[in-house]
N, C-alpha and C positions, 0 to 999 in steps of 0.2 A: 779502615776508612781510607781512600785511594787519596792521593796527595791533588790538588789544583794544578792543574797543568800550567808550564810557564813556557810563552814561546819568544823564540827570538826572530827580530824584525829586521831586515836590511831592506833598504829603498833609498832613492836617488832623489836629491832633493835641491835645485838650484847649485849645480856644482860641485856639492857635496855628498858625501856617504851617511847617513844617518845610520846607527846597528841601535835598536832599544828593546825591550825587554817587557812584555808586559804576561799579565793572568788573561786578558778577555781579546780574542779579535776573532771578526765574522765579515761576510759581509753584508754591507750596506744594502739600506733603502735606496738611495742615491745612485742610482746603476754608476759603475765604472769606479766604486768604491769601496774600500776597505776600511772599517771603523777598528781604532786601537784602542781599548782602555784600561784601568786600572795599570797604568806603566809602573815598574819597578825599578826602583834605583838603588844602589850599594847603602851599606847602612849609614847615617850620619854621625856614627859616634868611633868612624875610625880616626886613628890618628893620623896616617895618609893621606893627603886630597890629590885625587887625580884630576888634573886641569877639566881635559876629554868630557869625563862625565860631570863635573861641578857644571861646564860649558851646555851640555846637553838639556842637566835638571833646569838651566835657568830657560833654557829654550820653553820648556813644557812645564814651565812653574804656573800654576793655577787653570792647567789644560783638563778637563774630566775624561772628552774626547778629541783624538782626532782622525779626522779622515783621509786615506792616505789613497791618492789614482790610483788605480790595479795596473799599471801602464808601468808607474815608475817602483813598485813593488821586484826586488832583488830578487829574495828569498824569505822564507817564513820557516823556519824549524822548531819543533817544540823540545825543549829541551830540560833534565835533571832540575837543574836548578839556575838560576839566573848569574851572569858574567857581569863586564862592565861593559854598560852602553858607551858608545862616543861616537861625534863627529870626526870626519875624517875628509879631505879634499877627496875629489875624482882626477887630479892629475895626474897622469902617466898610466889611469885604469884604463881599464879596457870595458867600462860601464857606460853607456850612453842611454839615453831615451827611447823609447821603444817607435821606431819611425814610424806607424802607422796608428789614425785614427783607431779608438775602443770600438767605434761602432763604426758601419759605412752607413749614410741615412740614401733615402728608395727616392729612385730617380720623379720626377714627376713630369711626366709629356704632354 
């Protein structure tokens, strides 16, 4: 039986870098969107606490979905097995916002 694929999510999000981790993303009904769910996070019974991802789980504590621009969407890899998600600033990156509207809307004369 073939394993559930897990993919990893990088996207730009008010200054920051967001990287998380989830089983399910598609896109959206919502044109210009990407829906993330089922996110996965490290286990809770390490003796470890990495700040990064404690900070992140509390970002998306009681989230089921969420919908992330296709604009400010990184990269999407699907990858072995899940890593540790974290925030991260964008300062000194070389990541910006994507300068142009998702859509152009039709002139009207």
């Amino acid at each position: 039986m073939p394993r559930e694929p897990i993919y990893k999510v990088i996207f730009y999000n008010q200054g920051q870098i967001f990287e998380v981790y989830a089983r399910q993303i598609y896109q959206s009904d919502l044109y210009g969107f990407i829906e993330i769910e089922e996110m996965v996070f490290g286990e809770r019974a390490q003796l470890v606490v990495d700040p990064s991802e404690e900070r992140l789980k509390a970002e998306f504590d009681g989230v089921n979905r969420s919908y992330i621009p296709m604009h400010a969407i990184v990269r999407i890899d699907e990858v072995a097995k899940e890593g540790v998600g974290k925030i991260s600033e964008a300062k000194g990156s070389n990541i910006a916002n994507f300068p142009m509207p998702a859509f152009t809307p039709k002139k009207t004369d």
